[in-house]
Wavefront OBJ file of the C-alpha trace (Angstrom):
o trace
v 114.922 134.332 105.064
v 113.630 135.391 101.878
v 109.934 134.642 100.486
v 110.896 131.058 98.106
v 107.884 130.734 95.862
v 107.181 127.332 94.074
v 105.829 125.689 91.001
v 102.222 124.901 91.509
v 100.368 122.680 89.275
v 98.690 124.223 86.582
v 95.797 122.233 86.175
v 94.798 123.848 89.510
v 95.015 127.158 88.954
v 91.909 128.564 86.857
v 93.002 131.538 85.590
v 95.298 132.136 82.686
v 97.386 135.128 84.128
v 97.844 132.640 87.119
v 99.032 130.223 84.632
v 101.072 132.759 83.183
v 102.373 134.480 85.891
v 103.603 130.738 88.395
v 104.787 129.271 84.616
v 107.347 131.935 83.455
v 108.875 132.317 87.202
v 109.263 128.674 87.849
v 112.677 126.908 86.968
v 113.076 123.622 85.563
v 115.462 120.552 86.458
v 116.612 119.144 83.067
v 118.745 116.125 83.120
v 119.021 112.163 82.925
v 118.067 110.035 85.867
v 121.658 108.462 85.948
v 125.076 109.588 86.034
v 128.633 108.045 86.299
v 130.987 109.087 89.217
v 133.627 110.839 88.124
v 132.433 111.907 84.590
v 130.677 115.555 83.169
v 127.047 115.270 84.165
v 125.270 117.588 82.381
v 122.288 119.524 83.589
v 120.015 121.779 81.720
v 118.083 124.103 84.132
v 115.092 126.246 82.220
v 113.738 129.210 83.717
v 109.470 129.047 82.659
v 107.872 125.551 80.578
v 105.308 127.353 78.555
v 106.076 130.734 78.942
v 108.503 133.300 78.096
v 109.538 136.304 80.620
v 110.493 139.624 80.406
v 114.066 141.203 79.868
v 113.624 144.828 80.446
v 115.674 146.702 82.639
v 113.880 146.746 85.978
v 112.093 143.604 85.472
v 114.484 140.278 84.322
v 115.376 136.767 85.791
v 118.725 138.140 87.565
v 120.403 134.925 88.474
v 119.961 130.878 88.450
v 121.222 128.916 90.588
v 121.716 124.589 90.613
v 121.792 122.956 94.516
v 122.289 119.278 95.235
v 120.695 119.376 98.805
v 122.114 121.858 100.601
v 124.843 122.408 98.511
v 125.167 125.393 96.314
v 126.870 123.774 92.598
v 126.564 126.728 90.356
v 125.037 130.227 89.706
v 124.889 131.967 86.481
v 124.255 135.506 86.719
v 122.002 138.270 83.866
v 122.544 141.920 83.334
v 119.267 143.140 81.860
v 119.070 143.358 77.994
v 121.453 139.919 78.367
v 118.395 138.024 76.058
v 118.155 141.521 73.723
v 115.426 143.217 75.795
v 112.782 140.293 74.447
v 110.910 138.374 76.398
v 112.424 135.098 76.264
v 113.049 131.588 78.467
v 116.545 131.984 80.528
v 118.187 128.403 79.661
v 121.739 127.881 81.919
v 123.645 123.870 80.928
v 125.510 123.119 84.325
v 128.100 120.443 83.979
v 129.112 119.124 87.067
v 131.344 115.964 87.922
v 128.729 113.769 90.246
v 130.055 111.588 93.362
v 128.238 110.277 96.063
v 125.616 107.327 95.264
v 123.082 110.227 94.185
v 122.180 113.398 93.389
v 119.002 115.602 94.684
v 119.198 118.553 92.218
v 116.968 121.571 93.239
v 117.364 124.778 90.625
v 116.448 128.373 92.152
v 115.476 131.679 89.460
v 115.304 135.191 91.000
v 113.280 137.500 89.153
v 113.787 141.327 90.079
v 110.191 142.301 90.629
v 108.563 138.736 91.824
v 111.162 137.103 94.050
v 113.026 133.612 94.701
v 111.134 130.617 93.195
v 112.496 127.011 93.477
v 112.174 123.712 91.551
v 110.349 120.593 92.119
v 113.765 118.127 93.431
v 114.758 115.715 90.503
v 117.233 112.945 91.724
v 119.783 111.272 89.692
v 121.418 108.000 90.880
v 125.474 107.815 90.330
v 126.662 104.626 89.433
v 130.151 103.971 89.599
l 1 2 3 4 5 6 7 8 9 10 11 12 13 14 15 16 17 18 19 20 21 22 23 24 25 26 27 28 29 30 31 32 33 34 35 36 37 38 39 40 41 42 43 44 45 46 47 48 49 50 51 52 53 54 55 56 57 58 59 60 61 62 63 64 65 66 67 68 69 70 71 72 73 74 75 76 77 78 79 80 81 82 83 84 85 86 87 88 89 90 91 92 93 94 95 96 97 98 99 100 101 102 103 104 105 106 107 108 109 110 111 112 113 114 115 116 117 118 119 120 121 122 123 124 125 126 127 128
């Protein structure tokens, strides 16, 4: 199994590359805390809060990916130059139909030269 690196809280890292480096690797869970059954949910997943990352050809976020547990509900997948070769946040909208009683979203970013980093979970309640 692959490396899976994780957000870690800024406030505890001292140094600014640190900052830098955990911030524009990290995805982000973007959504509302409820959803209907049945209906479009829609779920914004960012790749970096404060910082932008690279799009260069051997260095670029290659995919994202949006898991409710242990279940894989989308990927989008990047090409390099796919943000015009400028450093940039990746930004992927998932809409996915919710059922169940709730939701424990998890987003994964691969980056080509630093590895697999995962979310903090965010869960959404589905009301009927």
């Amino acid at each position: 199994m692959p490396k899976v690196n994780r957000y870690v809280d800024i406030d505890t890292v001292e140094r600014e590359s640190k900052k830098d480096y955990i911030d524009r690797h990290s995805p982000f869970v973007h959504c509302d805390s409820t959803a209907k059954a049945g209906e479009k949910f829609k779920v914004k997943v960012k790749v970096g809060n404060e910082y932008t990352h690279p799009d260069d050809f051997d260095h670029y976020i290659a995919y994202v990916q949006l898991w409710n547990g242990e279940t894989l509900l989308g990927q989008a997948t990047f090409t390099p130059g796919t943000l015009g070769n400028t450093k940039s946040q990746v930004e992927v909208d998932f809409y996915i139909v919710p059922t169940g009683k709730k939701l424990n979203l998890t987003a994964m970013s691969y980056c080509t030269k630093h590895g697999l980093w995962e979310s903090d979970p965010v869960e959404v309640s589905v009301e009927e």
